[in-house]
C-alpha positions in Angstrom: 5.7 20.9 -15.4 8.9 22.8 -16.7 9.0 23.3 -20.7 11.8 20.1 -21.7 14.8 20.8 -23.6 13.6 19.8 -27.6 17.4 20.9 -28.7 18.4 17.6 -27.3 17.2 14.2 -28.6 13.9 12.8 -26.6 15.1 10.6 -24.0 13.8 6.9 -24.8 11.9 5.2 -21.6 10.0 2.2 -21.8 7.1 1.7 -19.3 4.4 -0.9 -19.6 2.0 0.7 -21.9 -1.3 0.3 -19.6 -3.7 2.4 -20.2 -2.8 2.7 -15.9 -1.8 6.6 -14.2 1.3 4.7 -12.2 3.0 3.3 -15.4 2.3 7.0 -17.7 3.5 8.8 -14.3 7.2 7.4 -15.1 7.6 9.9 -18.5 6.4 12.7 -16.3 8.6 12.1 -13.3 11.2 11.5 -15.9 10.5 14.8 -18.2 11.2 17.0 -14.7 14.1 15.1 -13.5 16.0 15.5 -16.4 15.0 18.1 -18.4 14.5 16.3 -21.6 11.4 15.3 -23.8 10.6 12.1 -23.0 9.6 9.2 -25.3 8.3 5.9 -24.8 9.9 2.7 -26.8 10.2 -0.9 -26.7 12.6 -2.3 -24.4 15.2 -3.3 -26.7 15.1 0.1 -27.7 15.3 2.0 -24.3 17.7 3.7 -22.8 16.2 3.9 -19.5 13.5 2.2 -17.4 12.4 4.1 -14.2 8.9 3.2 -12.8 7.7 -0.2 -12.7 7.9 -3.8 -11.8 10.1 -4.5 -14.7 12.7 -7.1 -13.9 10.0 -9.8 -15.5 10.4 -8.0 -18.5 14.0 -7.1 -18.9 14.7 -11.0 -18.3 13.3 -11.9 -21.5 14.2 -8.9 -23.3 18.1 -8.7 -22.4 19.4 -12.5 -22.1 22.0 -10.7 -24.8 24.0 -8.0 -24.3 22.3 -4.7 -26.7 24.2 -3.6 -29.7 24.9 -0.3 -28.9 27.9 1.6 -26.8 26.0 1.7 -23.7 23.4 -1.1 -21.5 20.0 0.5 -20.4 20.2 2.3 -17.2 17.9 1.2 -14.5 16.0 4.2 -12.0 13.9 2.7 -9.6 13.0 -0.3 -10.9 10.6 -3.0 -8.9 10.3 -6.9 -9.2 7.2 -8.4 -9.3 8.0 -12.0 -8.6 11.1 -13.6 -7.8 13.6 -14.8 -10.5 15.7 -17.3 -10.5 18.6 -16.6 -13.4 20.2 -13.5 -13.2 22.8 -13.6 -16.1 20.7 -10.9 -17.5 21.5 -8.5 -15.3 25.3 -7.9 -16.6 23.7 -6.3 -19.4 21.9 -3.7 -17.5 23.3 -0.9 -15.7 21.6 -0.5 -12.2 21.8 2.7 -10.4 18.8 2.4 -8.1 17.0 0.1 -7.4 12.9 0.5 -6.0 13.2 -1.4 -2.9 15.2 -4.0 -1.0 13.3 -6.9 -1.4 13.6 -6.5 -5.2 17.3 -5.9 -4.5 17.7 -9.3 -2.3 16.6 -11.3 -5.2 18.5 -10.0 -7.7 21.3 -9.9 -5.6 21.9 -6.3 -5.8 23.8 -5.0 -2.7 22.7 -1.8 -2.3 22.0 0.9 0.7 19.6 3.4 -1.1 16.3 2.4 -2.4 13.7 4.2 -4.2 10.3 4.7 -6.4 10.2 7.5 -8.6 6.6 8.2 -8.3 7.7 9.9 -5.2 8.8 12.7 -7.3 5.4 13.2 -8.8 4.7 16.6 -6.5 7.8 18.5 -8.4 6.7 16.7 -12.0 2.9 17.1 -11.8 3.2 20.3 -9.0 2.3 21.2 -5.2 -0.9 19.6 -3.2 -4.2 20.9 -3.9 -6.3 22.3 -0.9 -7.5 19.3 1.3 -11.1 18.2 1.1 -12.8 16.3 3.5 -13.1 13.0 1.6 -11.5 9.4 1.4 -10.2 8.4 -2.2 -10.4 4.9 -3.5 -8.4 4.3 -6.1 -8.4 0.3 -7.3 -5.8 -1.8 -9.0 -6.6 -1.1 -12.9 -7.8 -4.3 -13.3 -10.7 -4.1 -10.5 -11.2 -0.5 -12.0 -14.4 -2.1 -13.7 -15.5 -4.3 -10.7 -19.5 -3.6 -9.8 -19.0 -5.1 -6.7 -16.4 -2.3 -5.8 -18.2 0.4 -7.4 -21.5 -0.4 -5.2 -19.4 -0.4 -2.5 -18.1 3.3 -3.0 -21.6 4.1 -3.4 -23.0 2.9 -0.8 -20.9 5.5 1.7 -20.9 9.2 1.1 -17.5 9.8 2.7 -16.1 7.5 0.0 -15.2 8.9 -4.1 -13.9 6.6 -6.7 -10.9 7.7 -8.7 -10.3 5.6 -11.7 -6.6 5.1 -12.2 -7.2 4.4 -15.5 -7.3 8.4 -16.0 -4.0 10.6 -16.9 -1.5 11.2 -13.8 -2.6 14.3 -13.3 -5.6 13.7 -12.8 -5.2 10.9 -10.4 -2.5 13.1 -8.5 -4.7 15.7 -8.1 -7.2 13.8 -6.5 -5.1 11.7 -4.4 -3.2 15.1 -3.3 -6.4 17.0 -2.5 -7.6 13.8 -0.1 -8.0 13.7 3.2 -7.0 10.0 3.3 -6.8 7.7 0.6 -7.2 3.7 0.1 -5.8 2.1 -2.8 -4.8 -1.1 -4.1 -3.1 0.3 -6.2 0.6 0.7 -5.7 1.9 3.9 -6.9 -1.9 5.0 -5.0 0.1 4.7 -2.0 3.4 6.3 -3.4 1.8 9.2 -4.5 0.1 9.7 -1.5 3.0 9.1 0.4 4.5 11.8 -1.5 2.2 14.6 -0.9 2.3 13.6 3.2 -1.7 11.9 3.0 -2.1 9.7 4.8 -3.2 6.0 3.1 -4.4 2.3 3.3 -3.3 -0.2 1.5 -6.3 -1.7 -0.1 -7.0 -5.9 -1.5 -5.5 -5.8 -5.0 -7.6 -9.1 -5.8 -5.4 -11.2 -7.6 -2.4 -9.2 -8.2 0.8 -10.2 -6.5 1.8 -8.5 -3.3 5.4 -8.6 -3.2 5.7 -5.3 -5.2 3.7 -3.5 -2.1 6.2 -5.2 0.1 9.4 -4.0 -1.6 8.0 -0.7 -1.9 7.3 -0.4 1.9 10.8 -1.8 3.1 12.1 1.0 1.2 10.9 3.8 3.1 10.6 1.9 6.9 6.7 1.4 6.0 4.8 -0.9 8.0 2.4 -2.5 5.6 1.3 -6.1 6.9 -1.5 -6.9 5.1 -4.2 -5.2 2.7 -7.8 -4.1 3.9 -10.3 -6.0 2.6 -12.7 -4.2 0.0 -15.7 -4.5 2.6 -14.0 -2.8 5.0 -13.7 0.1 3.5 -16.5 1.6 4.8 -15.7 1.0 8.3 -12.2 2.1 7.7 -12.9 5.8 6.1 -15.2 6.3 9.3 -11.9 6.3 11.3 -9.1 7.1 8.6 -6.1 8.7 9.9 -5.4 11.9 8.7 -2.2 13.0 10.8 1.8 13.3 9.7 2.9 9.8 8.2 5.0 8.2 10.9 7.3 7.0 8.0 8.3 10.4 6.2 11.7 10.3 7.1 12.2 7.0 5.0 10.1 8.7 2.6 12.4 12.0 2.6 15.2 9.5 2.1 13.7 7.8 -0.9 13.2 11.3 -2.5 16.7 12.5 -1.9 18.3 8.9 -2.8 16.3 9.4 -7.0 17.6 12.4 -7.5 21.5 11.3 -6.0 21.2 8.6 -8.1 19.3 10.1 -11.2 22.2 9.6 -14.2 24.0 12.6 -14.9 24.5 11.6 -18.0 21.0 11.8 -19.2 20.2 15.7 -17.6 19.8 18.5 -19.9 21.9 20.0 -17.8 24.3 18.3 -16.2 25.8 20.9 -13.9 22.4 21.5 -12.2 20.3 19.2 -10.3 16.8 19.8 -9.6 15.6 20.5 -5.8 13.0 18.2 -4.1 10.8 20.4 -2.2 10.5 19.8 1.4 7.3 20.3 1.7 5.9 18.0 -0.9 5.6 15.5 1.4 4.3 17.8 4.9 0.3 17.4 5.8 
């Protein structure tokens, strides 16, 4: 990851403060895109919120207009659940949304969708060599589930990775993979990034319209989730070929760094490049 410009003031993100590799991925992603240190604050206190179902939380936190010059910039920013007032969001600034379903509801009109976990190959750097293995990487709340553990266990082909671990270490695993299930959402972004082929894996009792909106924005088809007992039968077959959505996903990539704010680049004459092969088996 490049060395961030400390001349400048750290650039203040919120993300939910999980102890989860998806929501400490967005200060990474973040750092590399704009060439700042990156700090993480409250969300009154933010000045931009990039990776995460948020909208819940910005609905509380903004039903007033914030006292400074400027509203909080938004940078591919999910829903989790639908919302039903939306005065809030005249006190945001929305430059990207994650997907199109989360647009729909908020009534966003907008063309150009994206996640910024699909940046994680330039933030975190390039795939590690392929092993012959299928990665399981649950929802942090299952991360302690017995029931999934012995299940993992049970199948050699099969290695847990708890996402409970830094982003690097997650990356790196789902990077070097051969395929990879994972309830988990930004699991499957990641390894949509990288070009490895995935599954989207039973969450349990987490909400599924954040997988949705995730999919629609890179032409994913993405019905339904495995369930955890399949597993095993599903790694004996995994797919491990070119992802017949990477042109949605190439367009995702290209639409965060478009729509990245100029204003909050360490540079803002220069853009960073998003390597084409980040996201080639």
């Amino acid at each position: 990851m490049p060395t961030p410009n400390t001349d400048l003031e750290p650039l203040k993100l919120y993300h939910w403060p999980a102890a989860n590799f998806g929501d400490t991925l967005s200060a990474r992603v973040v750092a590399w895109i704009s060439g700042r240190e990156v700090v993480n604050v409250r969300p009154r206190s933010a000045e931009l919120f990039a990776i995460g179902s948020l909208i819940h939380v910005l609905a509380k936190h903004f039903t007033e207009p914030p006292k400074r010059p400027h509203r909080p910039i938004l940078w591919g920013t999910g829903v989790l659940n639908p919302i039903f007032r939306r005065e809030f969001l005249d006190n945001l600034d929305i430059r990207l949304m994650r997907g199109p379903v989360g647009a729909a509801i908020c009534r966003i009109p907008a063309t150009a969708f994206g996640d910024p976990g699909l940046l994680a190959p330039e933030a975190l750097g390039p795939a590690e060599t392929r092993q012959d293995r299928v990665v399981v990487i649950p929802h942090h709340s299952q991360a302690d589930d017995p029931a999934l553990a012995a299940m993992v266990a049970s199948d050699p082909r099969l290695h847990l990775v708890d996402p409970r671990q830094s982003p690097e270490v997650v990356c790196a695993a789902i990077a070097s993979a051969a395929h990879v299930v994972s309830a988990s959402l930004h699991g499957l972004i990641v390894a949509d990034a990288y070009g490895v082929a995935n599954s989207w894996m039973d969450p349990a009792a987490q909400g599924l319209m954040k997988y949705h909106d995730y999919a629609a924005s890179v032409g994913r088809y993405m019905l339904a989730p495995v369930a955890i007992a399949d597993v095993p039968r599903l790694a004996a077959h995994a797919a491990t070929g070119p992802l017949p959505h990477a042109d949605g996903i190439a367009a995702a990539r290209a639409a965060l760094i478009t729509h990245f704010p100029e204003e909050f680049r360490a540079n803002a004459t220069t853009r960073p490049a998003v390597h084409a092969a980040a996201a080639v088996t």
